[in-house]
CHARMM-style PDB file with segment names, atoms N, HN, CA, C and O in Angstrom:
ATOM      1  N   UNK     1     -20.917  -0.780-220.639  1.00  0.00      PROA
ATOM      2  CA  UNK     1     -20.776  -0.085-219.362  1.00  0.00      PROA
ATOM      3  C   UNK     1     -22.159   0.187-218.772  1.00  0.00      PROA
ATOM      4  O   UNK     1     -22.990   0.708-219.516  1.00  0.00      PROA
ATOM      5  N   UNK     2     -22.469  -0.088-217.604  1.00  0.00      PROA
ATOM      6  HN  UNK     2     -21.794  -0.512-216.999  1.00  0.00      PROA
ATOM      7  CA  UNK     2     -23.938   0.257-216.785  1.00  0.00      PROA
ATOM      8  C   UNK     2     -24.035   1.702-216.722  1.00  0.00      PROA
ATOM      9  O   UNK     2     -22.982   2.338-216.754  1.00  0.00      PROA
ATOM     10  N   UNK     3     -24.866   2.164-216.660  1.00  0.00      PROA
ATOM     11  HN  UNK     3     -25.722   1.647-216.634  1.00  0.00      PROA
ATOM     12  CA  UNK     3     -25.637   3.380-216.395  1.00  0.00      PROA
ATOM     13  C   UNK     3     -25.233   4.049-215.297  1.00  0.00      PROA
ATOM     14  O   UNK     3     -25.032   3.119-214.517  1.00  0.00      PROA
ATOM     15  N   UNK     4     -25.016   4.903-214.797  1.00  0.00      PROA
ATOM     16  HN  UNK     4     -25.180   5.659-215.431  1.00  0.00      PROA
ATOM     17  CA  UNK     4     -24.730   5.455-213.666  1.00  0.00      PROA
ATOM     18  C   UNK     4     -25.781   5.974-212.483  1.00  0.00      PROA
ATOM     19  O   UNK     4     -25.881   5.852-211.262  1.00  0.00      PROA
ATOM     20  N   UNK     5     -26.726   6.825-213.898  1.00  0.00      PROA
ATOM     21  HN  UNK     5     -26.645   6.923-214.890  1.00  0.00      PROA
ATOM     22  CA  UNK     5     -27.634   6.859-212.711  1.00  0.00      PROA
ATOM     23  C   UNK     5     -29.107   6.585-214.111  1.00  0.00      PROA
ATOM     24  O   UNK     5     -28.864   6.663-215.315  1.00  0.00      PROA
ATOM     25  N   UNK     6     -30.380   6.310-213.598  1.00  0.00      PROA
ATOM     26  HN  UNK     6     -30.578   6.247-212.620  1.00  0.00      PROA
ATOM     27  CA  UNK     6     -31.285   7.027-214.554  1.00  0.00      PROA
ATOM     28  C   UNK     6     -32.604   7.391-214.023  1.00  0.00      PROA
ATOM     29  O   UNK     6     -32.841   7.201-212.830  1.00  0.00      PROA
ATOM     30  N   UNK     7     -33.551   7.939-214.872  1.00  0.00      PROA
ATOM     31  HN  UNK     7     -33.358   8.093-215.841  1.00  0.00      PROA
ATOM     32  CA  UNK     7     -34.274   9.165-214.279  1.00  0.00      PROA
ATOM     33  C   UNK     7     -35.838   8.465-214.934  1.00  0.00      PROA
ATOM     34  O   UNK     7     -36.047   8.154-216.106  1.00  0.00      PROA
ATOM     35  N   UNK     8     -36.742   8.357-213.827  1.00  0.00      PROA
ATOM     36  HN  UNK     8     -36.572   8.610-212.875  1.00  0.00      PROA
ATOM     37  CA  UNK     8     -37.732   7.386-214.032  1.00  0.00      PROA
ATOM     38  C   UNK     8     -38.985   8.224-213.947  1.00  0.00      PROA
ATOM     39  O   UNK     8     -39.284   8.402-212.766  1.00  0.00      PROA
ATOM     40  N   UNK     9     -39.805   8.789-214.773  1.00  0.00      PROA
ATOM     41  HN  UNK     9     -39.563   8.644-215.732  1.00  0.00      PROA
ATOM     42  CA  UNK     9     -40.893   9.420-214.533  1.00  0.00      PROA
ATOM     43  C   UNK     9     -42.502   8.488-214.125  1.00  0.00      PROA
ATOM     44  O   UNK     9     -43.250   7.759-214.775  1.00  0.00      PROA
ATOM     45  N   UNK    10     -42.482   8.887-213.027  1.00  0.00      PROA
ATOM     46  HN  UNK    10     -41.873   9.479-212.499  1.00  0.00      PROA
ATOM     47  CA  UNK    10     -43.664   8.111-212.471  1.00  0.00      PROA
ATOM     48  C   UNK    10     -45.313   9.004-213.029  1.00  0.00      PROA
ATOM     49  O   UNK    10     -45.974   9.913-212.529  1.00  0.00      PROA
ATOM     50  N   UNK    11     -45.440   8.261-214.140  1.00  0.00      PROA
ATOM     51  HN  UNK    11     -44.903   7.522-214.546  1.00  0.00      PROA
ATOM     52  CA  UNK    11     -46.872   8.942-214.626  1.00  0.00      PROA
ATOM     53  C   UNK    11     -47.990   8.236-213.888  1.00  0.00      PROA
ATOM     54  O   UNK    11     -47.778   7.050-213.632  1.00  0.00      PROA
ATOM     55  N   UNK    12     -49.537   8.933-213.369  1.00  0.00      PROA
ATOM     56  HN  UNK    12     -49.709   9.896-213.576  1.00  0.00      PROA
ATOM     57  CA  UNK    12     -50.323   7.864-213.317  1.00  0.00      PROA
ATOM     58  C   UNK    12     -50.823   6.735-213.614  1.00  0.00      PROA
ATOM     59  O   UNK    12     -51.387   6.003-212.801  1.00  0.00      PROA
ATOM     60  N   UNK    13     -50.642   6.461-214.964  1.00  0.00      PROA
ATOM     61  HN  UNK    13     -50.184   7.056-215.625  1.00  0.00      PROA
ATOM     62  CA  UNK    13     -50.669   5.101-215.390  1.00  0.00      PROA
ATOM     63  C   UNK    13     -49.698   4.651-214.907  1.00  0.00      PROA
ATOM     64  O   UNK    13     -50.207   3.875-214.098  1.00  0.00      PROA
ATOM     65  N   UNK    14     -48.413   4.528-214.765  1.00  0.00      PROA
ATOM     66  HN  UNK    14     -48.000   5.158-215.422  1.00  0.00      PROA
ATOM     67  CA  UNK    14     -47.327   3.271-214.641  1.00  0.00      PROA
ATOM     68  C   UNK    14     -47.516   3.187-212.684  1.00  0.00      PROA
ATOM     69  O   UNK    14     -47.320   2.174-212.012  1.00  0.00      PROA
ATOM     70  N   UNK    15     -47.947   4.587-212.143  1.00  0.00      PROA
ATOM     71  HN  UNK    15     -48.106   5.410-212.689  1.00  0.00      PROA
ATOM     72  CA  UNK    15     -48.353   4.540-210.665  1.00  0.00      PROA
ATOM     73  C   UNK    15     -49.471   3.403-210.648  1.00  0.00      PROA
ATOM     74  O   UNK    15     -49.491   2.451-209.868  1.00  0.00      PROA
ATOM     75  N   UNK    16     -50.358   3.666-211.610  1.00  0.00      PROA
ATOM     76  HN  UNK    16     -50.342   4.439-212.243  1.00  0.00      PROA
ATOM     77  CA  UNK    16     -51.762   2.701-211.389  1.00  0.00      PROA
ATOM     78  C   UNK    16     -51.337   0.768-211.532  1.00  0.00      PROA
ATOM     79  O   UNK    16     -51.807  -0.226-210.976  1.00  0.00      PROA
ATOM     80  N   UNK    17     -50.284   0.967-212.519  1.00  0.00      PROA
ATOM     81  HN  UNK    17     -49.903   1.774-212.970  1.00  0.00      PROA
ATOM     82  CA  UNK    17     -49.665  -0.231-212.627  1.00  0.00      PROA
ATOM     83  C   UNK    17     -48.937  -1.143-211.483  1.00  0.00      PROA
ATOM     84  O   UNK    17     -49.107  -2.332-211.213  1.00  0.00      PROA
ATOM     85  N   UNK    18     -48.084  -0.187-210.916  1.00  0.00      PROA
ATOM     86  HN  UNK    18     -47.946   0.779-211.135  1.00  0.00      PROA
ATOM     87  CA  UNK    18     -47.340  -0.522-209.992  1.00  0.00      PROA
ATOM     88  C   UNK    18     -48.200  -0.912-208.676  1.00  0.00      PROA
ATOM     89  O   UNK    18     -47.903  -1.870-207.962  1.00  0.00      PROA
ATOM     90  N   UNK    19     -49.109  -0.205-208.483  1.00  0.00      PROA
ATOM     91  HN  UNK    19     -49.350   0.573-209.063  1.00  0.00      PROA
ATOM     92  CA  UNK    19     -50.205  -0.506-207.458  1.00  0.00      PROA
ATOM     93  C   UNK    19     -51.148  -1.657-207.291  1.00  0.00      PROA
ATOM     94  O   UNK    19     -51.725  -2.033-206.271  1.00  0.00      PROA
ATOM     95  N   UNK    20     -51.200  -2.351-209.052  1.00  0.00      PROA
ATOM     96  HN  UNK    20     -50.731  -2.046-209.881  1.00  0.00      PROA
ATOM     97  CA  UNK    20     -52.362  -2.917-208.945  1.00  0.00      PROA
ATOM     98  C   UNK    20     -51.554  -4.656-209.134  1.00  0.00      PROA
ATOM     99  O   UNK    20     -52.260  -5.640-209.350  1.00  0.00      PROA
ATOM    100  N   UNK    21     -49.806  -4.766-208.987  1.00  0.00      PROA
ATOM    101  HN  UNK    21     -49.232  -3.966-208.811  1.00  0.00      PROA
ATOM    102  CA  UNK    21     -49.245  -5.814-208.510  1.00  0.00      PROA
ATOM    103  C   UNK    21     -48.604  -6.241-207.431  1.00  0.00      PROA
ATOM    104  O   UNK    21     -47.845  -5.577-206.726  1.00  0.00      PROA
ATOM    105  N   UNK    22     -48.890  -7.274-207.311  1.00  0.00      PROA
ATOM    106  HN  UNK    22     -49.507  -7.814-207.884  1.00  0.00      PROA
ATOM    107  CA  UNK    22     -48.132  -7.821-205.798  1.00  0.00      PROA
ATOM    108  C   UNK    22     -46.503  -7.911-205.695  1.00  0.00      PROA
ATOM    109  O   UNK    22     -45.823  -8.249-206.664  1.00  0.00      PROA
ATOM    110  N   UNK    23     -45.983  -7.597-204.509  1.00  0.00      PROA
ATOM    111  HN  UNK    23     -46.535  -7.322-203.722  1.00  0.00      PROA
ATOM    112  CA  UNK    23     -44.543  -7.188-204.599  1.00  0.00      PROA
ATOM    113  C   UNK    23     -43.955  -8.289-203.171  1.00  0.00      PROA
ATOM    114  O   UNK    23     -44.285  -8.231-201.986  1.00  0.00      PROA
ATOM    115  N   UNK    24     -43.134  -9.095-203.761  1.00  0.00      PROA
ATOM    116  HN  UNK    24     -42.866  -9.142-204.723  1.00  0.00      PROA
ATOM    117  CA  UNK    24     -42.610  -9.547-202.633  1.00  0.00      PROA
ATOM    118  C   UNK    24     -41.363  -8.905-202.056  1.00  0.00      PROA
ATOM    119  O   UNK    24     -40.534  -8.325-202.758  1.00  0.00      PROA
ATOM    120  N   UNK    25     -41.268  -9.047-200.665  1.00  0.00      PROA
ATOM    121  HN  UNK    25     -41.941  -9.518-200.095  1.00  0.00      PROA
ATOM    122  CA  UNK    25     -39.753  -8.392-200.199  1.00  0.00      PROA
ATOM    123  C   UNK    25     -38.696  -8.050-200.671  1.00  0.00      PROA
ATOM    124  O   UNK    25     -38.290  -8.995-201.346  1.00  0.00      PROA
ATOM    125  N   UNK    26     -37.994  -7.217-200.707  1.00  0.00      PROA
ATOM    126  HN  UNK    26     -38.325  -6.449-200.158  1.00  0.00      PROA
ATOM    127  CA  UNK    26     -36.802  -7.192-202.049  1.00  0.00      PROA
ATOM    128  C   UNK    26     -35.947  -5.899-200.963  1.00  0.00      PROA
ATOM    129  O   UNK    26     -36.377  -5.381-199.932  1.00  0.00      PROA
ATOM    130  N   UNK    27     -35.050  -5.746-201.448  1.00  0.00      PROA
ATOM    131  HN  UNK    27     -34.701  -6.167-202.285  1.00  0.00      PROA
ATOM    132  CA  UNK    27     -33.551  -4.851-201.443  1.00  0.00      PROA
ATOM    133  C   UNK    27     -32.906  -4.630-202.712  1.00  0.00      PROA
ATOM    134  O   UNK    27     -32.874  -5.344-203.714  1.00  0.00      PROA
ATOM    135  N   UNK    28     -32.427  -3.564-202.488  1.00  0.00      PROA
ATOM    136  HN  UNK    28     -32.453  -2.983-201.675  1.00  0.00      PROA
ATOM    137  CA  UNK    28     -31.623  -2.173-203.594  1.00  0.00      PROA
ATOM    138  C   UNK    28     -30.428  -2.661-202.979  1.00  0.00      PROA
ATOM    139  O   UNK    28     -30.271  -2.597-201.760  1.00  0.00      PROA
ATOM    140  N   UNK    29     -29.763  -3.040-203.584  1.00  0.00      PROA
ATOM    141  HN  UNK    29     -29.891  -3.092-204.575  1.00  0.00      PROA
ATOM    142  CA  UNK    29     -28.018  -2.328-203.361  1.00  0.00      PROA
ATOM    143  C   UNK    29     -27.549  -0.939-204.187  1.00  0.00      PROA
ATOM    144  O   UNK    29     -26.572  -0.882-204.933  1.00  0.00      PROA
ATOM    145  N   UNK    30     -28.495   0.196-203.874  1.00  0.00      PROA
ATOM    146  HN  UNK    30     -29.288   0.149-203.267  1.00  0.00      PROA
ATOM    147  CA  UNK    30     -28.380   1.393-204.463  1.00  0.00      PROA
ATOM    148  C   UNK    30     -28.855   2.178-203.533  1.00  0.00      PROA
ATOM    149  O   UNK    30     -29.228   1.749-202.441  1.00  0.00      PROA
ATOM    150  N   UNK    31     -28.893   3.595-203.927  1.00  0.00      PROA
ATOM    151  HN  UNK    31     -28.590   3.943-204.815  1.00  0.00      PROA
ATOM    152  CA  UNK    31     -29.119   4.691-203.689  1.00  0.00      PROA
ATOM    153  C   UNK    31     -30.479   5.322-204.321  1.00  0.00      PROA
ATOM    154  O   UNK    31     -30.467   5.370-205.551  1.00  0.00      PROA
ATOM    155  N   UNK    32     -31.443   5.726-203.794  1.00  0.00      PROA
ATOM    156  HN  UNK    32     -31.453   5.687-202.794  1.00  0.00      PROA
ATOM    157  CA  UNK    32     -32.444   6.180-204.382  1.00  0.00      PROA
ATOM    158  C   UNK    32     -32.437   7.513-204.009  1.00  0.00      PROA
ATOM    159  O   UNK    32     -31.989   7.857-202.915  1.00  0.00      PROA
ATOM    160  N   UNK    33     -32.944   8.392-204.910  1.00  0.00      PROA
ATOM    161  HN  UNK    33     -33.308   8.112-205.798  1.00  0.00      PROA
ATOM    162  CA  UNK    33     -33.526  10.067-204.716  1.00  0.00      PROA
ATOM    163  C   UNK    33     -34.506  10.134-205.499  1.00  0.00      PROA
ATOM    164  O   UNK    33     -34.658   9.910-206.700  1.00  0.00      PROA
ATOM    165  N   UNK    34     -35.445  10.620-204.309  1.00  0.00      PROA
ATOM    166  HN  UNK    34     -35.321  10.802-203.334  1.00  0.00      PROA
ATOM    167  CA  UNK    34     -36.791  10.625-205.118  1.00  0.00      PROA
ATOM    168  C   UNK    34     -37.343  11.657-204.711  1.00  0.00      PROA
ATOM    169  O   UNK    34     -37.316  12.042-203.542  1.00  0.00      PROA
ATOM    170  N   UNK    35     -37.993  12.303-205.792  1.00  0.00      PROA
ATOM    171  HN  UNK    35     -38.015  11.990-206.742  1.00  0.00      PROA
ATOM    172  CA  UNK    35     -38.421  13.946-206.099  1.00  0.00      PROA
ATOM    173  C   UNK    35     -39.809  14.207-206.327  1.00  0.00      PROA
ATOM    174  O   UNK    35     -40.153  14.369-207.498  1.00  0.00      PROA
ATOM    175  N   UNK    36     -40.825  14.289-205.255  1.00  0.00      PROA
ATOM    176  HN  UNK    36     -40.545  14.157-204.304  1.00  0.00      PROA
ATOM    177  CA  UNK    36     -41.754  14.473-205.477  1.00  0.00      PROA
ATOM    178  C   UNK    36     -42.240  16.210-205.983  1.00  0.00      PROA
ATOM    179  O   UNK    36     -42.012  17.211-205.303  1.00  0.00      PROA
ATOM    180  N   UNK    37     -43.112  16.187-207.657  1.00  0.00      PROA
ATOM    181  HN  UNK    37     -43.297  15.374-208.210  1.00  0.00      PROA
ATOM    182  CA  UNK    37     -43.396  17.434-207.942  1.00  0.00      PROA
ATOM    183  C   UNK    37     -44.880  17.822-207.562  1.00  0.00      PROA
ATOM    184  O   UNK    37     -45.278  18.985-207.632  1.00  0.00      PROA
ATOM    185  N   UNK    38     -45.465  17.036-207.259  1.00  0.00      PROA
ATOM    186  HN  UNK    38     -45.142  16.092-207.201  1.00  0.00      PROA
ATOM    187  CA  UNK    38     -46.796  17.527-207.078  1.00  0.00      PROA
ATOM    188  C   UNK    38     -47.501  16.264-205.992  1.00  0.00      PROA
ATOM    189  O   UNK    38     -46.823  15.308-205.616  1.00  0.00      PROA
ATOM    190  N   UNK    39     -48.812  16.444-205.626  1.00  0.00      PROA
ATOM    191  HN  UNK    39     -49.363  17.221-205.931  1.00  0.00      PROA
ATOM    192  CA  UNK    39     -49.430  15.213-205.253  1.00  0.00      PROA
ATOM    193  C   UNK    39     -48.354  14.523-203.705  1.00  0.00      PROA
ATOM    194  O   UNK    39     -47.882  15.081-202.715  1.00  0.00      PROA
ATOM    195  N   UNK    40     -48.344  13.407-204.094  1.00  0.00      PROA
ATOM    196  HN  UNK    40     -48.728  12.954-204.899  1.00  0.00      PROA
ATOM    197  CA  UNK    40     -47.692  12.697-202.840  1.00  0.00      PROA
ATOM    198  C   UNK    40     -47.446  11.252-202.847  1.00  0.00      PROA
ATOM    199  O   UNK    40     -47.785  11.027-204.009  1.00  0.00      PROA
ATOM    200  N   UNK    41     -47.083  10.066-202.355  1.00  0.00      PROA
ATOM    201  HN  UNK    41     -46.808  10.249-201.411  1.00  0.00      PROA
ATOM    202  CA  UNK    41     -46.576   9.382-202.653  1.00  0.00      PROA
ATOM    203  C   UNK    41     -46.284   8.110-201.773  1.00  0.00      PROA
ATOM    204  O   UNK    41     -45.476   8.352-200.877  1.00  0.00      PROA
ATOM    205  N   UNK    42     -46.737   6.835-201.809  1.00  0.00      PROA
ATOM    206  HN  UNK    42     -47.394   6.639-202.538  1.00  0.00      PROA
ATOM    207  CA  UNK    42     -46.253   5.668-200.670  1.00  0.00      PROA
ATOM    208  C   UNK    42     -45.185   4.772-200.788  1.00  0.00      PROA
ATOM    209  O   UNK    42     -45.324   3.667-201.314  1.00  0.00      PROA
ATOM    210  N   UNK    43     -43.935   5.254-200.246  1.00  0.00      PROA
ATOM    211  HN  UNK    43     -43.822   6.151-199.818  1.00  0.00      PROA
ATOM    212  CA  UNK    43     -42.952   4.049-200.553  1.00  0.00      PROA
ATOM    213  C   UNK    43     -42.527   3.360-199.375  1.00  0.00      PROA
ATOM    214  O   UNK    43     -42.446   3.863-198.255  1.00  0.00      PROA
ATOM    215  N   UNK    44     -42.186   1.859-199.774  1.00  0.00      PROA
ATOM    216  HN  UNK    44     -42.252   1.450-200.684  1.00  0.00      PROA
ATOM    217  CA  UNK    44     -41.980   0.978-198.497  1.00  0.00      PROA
ATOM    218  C   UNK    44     -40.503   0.512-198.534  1.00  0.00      PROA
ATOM    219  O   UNK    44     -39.963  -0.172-199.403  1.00  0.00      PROA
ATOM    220  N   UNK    45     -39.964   1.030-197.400  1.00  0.00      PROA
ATOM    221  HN  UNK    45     -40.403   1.586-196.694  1.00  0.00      PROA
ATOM    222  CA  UNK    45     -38.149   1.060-197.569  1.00  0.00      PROA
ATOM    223  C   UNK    45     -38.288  -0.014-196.567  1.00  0.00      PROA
ATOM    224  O   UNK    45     -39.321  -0.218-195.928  1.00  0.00      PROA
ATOM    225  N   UNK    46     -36.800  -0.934-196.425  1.00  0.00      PROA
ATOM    226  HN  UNK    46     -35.961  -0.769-196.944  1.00  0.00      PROA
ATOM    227  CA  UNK    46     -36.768  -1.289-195.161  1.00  0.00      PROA
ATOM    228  C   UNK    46     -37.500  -1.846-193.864  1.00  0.00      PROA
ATOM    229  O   UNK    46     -37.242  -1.779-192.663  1.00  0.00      PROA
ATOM    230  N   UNK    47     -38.920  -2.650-194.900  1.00  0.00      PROA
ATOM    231  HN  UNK    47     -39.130  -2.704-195.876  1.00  0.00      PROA
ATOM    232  CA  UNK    47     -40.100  -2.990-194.129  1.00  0.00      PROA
ATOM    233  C   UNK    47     -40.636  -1.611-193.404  1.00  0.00      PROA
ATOM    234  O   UNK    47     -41.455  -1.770-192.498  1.00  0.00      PROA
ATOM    235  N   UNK    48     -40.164  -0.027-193.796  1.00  0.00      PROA
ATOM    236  HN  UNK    48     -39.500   0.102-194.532  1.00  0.00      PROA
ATOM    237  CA  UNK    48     -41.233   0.511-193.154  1.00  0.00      PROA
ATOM    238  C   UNK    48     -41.925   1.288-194.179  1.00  0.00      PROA
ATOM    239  O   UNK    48     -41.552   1.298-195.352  1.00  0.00      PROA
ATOM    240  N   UNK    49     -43.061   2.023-193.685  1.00  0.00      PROA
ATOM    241  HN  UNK    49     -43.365   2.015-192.732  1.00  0.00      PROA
ATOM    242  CA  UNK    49     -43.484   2.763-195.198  1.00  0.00      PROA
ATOM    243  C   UNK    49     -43.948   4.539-194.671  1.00  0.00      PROA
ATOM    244  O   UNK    49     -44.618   5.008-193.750  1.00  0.00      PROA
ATOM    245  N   UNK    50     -43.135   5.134-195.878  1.00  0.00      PROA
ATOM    246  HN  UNK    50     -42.591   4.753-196.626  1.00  0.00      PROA
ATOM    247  CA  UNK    50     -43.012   6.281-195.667  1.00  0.00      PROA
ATOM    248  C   UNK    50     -43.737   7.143-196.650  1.00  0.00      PROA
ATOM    249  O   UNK    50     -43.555   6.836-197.828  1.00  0.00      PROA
ATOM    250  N   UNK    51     -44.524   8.160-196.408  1.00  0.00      PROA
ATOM    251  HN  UNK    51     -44.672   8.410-195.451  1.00  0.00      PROA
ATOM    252  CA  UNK    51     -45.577   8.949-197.005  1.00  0.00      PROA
ATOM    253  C   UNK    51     -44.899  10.271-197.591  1.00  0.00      PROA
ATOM    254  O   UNK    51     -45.003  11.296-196.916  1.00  0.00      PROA
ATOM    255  N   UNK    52     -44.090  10.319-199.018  1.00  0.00      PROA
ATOM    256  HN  UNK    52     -44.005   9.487-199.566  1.00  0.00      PROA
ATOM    257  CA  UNK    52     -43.476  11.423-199.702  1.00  0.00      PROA
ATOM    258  C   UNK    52     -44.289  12.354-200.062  1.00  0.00      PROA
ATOM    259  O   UNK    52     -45.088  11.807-200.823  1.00  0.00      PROA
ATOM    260  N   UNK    53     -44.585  13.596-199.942  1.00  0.00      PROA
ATOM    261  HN  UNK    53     -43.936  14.040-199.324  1.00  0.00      PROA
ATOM    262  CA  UNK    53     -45.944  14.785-200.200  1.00  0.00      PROA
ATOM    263  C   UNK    53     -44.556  15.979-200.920  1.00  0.00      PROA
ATOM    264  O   UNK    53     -43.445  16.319-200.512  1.00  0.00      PROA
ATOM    265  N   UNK    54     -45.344  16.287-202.084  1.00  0.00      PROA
ATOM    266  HN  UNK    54     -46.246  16.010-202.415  1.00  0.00      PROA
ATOM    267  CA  UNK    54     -44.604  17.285-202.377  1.00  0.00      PROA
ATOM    268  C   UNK    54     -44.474  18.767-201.607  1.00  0.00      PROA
ATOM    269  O   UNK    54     -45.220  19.074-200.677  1.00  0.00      PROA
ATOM    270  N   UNK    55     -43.736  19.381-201.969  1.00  0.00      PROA
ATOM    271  HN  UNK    55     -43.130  19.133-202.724  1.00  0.00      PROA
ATOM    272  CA  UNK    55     -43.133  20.758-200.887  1.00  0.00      PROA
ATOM    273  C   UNK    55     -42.042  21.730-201.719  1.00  0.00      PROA
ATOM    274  O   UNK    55     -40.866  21.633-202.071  1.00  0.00      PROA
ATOM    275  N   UNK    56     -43.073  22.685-201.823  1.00  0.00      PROA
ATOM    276  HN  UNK    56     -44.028  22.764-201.538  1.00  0.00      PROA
ATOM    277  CA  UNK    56     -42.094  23.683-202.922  1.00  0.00      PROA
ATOM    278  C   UNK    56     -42.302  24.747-201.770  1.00  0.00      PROA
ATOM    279  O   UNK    56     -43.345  24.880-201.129  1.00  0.00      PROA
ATOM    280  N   UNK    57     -41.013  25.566-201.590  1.00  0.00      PROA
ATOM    281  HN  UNK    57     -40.166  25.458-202.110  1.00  0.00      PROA
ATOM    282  CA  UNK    57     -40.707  26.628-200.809  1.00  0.00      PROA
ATOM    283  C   UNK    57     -39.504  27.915-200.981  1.00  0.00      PROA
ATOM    284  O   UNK    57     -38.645  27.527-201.773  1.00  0.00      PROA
ATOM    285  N   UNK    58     -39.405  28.387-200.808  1.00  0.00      PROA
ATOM    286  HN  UNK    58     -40.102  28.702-200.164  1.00  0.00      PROA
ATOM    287  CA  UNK    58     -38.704  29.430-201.087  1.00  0.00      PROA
ATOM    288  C   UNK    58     -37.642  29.842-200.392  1.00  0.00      PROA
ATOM    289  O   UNK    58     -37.821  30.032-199.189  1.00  0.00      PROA
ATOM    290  N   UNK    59     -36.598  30.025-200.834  1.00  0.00      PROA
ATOM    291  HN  UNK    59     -36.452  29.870-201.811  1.00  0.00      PROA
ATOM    292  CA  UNK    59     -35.505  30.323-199.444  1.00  0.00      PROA
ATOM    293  C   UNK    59     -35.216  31.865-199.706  1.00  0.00      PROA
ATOM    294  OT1 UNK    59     -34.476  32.492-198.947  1.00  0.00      PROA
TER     295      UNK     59
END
């Protein structure tokens, strides 16, 4: 049975990794949620690219 969901910790090294290869065009047939805890973040959805910054606040 596949996984339902799973939970991917982006450490600086695997960030430094991911950065330092070339990525050709691609699509998810999924759902992503992504949780920035600190720092900030460049992801490219949909040919556009969007700048994730963490944000802790209080209600």
């Amino acid at each position: 049975m596949e996984k339902l969901f799973r939970i991917i910790e982006i450490t600086s090294e695997l960030a430094y990794d991911i950065a330092s290869k070339e990525y050709i065009t691609h699509f998810h047939d999924f759902e992503e949620l992504i949780i920035v805890s600190e720092g900030s973040l460049t992801h490219y959805i949909d040919f556009n690219v969007e700048v994730l910054k963490a944000s802790w606040f209080s209600l």
